[in-house]
C-alpha positions as CSV (number, residue, x, y, z in Angstrom):
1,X,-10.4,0.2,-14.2
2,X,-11.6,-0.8,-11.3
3,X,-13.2,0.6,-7.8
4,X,-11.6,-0.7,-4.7
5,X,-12.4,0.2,-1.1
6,X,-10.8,-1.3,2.0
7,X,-9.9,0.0,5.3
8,X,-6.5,0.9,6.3
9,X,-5.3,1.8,9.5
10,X,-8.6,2.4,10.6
11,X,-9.9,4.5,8.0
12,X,-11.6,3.4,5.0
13,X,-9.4,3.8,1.6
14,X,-10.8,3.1,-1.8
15,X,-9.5,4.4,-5.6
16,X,-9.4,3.0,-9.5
17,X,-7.2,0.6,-10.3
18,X,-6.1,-2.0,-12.9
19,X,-7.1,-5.4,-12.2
20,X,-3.3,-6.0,-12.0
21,X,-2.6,-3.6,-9.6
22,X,-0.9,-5.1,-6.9
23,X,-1.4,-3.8,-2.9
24,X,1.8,-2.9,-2.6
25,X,1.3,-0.5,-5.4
26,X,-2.1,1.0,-4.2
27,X,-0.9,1.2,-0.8
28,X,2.2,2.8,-1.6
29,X,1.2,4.9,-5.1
30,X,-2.5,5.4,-4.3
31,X,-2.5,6.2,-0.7
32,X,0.6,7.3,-0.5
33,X,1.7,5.0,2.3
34,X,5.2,4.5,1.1
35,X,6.6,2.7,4.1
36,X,5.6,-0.6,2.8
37,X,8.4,-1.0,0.8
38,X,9.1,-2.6,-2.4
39,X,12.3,-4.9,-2.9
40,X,12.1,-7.7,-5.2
41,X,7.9,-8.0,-6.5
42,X,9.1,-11.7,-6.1
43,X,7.9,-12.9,-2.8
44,X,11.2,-12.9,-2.0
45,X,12.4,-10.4,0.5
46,X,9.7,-9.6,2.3
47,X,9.9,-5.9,2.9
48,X,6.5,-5.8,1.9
49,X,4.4,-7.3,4.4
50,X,1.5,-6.4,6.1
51,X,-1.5,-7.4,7.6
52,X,-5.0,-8.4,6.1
53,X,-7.6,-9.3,8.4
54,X,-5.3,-9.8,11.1
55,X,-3.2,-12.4,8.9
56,X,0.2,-11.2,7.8
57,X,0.8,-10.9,3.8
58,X,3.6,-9.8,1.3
59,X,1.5,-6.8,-0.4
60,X,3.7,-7.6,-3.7
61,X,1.9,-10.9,-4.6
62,X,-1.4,-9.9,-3.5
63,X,-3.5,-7.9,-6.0
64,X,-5.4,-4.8,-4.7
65,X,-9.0,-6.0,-5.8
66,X,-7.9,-9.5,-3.5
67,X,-8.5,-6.9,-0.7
68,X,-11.8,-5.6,-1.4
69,X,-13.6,-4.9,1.9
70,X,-10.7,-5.7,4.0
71,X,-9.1,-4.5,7.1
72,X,-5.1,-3.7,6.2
73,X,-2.7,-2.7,8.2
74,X,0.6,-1.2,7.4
75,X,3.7,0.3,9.5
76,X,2.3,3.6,9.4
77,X,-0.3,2.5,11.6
78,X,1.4,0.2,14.2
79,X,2.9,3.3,16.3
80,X,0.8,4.3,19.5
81,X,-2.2,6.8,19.2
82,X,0.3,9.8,20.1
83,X,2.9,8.9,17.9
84,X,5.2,7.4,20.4
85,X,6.9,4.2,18.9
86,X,4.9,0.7,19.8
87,X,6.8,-1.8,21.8
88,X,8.0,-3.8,18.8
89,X,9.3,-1.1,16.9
90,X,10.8,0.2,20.4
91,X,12.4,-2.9,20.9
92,X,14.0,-2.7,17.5
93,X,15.3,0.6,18.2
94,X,16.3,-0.2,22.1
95,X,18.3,-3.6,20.5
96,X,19.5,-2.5,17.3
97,X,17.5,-4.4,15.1
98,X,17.9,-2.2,12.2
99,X,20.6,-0.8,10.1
100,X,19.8,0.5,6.4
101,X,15.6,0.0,7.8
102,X,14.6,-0.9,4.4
103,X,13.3,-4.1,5.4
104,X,12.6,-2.6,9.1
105,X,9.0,-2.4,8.3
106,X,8.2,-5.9,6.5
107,X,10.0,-7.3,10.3
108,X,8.2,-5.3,12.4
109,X,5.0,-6.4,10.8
110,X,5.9,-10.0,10.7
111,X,6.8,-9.2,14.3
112,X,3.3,-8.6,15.1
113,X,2.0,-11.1,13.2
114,X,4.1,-13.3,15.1
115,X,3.8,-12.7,18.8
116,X,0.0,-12.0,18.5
117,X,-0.3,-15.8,17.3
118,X,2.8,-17.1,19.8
119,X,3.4,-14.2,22.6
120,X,6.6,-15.8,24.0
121,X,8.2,-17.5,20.8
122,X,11.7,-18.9,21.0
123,X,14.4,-18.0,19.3
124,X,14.3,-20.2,16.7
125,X,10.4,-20.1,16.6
126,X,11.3,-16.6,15.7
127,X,14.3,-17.3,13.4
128,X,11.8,-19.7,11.6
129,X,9.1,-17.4,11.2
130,X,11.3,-14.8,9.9
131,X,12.6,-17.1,6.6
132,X,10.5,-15.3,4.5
133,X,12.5,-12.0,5.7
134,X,15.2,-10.6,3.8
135,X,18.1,-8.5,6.0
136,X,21.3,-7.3,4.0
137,X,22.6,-5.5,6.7
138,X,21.9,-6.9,10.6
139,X,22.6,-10.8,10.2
140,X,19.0,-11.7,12.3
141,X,20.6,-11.8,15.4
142,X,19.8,-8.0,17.2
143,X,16.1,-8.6,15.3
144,X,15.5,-12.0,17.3
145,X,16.4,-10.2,20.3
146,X,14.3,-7.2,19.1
147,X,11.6,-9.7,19.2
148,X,12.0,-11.6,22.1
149,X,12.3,-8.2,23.7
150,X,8.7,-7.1,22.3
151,X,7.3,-10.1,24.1
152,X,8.7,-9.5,27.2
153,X,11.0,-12.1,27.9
154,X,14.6,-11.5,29.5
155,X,17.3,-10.8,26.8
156,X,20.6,-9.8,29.2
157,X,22.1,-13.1,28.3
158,X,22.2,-12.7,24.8
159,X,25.1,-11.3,23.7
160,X,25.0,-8.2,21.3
161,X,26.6,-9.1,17.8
């Protein structure tokens, strides 16, 4: 075992673990931060993701001890100091960019990701930034305008599907 000792959400985290212990796993079973959720350990899906140093990464292929003196970020920590929902996940909720939410919080945090490197992306700068995002239930389209939303541009002539 292992110590490990990062900060998350602005508040410093540490614990044993096995070298093999992935940050998905110490965020969720550790710290019990459970809305980084787990769908396929594969890359895949990407329900997973948060942020490392400001950089957005799938906690399922990244090992716990990788983040050693890092700053994470997770869901939990993306809503407003007094609770209230940030603007990306409000503009999920105001355009129906969610269904099932299981992969809710791996989008939102690519979201962020996203528009803090490109602020007014297009859609298919957003579409393309998104492959690495796995939806069963919405079919993209109310999470692009979600997005576009978040960055304040005009989405009344996009049609609801």
């Amino acid at each position: 075992m292992a110590k490990v000792s990062m900060t998350v959400n602005g508040k410093a985290a540490s614990g044993e673990v096995e070298g093999r212990t992935l940050l998905s796993a110490f965020l969720r079973d550790s710290l019990g931060l459970t809305g980084t959720h787990v769908g396929c350990d594969t890359s895949q899906c990407g329900a997973c993701v948060v942020h490392v140093d400001g950089k957005a990464v799938k906690a399922c292929t990244m090992l716990a001890l990788e983040a050693e003196g890092a700053e994470v970020a997770t869901i939990e920590g993306q809503a407003n100091a007094d609770g209230s929902l940030n603007t990306i996940q409000q503009a999920f909720q105001d355009h129906h960019g969610l269904q099932c939410g299981f992969c809710t919080p791996g989008m939102v945090m690519s979201a962020a990701a996203l528009l803090q490197d490109n602020p007014k992306p297009s859609e298919q700068e957003i579409r393309d930034y998104l492959e690495g995002n796995l939806c069963r239930c919405t079919g993209y389209h109310n999470i692009v305008k979600a997005i576009m939303a978040a960055s304040g541009q005009d989405v009344s002539s996009i049609a609801a599907e």
